[in-house]
C-alpha positions as CSV (number, residue, x, y, z in Angstrom):
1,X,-3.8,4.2,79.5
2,X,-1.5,7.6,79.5
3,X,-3.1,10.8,77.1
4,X,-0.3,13.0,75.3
5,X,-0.5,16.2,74.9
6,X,1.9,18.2,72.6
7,X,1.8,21.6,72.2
8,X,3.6,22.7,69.0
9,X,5.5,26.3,69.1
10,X,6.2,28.4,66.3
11,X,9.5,30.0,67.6
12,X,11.6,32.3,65.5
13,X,15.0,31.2,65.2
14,X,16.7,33.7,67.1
15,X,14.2,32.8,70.3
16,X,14.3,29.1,70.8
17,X,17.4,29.6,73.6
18,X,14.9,31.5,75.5
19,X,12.1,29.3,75.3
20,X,14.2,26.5,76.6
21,X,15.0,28.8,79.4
22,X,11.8,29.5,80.3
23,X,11.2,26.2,80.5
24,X,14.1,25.2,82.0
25,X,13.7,27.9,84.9
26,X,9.8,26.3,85.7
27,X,11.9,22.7,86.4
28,X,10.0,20.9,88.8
29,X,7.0,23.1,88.7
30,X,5.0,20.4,87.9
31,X,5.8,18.0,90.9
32,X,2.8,17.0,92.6
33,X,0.0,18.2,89.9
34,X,-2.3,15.4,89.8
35,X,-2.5,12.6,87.2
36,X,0.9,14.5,85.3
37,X,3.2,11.6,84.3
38,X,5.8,13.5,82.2
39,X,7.7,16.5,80.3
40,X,9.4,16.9,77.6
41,X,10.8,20.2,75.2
42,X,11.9,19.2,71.7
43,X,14.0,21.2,70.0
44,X,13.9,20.8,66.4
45,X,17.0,19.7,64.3
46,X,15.7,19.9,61.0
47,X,15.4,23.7,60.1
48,X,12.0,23.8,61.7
49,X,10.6,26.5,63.5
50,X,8.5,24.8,65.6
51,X,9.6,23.3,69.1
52,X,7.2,19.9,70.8
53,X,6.4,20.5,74.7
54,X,5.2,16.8,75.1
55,X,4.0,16.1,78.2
56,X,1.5,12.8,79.4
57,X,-0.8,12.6,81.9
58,X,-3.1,9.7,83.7
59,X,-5.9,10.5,81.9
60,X,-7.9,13.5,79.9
61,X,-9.6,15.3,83.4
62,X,-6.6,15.2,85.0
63,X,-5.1,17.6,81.8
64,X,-8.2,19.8,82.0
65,X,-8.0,20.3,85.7
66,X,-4.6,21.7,85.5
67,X,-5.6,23.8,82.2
68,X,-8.2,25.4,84.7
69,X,-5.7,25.7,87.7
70,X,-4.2,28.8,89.1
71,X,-0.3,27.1,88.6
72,X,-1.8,27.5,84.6
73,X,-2.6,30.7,84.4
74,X,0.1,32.0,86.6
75,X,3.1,29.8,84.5
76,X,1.4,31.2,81.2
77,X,1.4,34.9,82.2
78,X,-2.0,35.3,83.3
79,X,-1.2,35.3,86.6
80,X,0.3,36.8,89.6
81,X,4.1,36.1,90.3
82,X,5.2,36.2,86.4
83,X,8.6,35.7,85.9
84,X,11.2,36.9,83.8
85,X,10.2,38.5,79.9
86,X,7.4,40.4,81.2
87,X,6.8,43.7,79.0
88,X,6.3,46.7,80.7
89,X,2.4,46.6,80.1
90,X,2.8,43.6,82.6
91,X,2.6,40.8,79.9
92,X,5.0,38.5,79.7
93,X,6.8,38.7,76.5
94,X,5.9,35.7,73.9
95,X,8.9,33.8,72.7
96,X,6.3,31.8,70.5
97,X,4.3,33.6,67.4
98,X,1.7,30.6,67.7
99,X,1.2,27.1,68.5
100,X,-1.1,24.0,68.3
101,X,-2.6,21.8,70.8
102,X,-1.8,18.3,69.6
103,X,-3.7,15.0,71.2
104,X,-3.1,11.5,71.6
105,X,-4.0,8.3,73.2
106,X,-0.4,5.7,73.5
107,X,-1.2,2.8,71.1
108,X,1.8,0.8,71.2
109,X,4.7,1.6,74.2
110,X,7.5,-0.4,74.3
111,X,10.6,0.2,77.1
């Protein structure tokens, strides 16, 4: 059965556009990364601040191999080939001011 992971962003008001940018410029970055099954970026609607990358995956190793991968570190800034918001340091700048790694097993799915 799937594994969800949700990483929960604190984004300041003014930033969410850009993080959904960002995100929307790395679209179909993850095609072909072993045992991913889905993405998703919630945008909050309730005066929250923080925004839900859900994603689901085959199973737990296949997550933490792709944690450990190069495509990882290079789509989180620690990389070569960063992309736009990159401070002059060579950092990319953060959109987020922290977030939470959330996980779950699917106990009910209905389509």
């Amino acid at each position: 059965m799937s594994i969800v992971k949700i990483n929960a962003i604190t984004v300041p008001a003014d930033s969410g556009d850009e993080l959904g940018r960002r995100f929307a410029a790395h679209g179909g970055s993850m095609a072909g990364v072993a045992g991913f099954e889905g993405f998703e970026l919630l945008r909050p609607t309730d005066g929250r601040t923080q925004w839900l990358v859900l994603t689901r995956w085959a199973d737990e190793q296949s997550f933490e191999a792709w944690k450990s991968s190069e495509d990882f570190a290079r789509s989180h800034g620690r990389g070569p080939g960063r992309g736009a918001g990159v401070e002059a340091s060579g950092r990319p700048t953060p959109v987020g001011t922290s977030s939470e790694l959330w996980s779950y097993t699917v106990a009910v799915e209905q389509q």
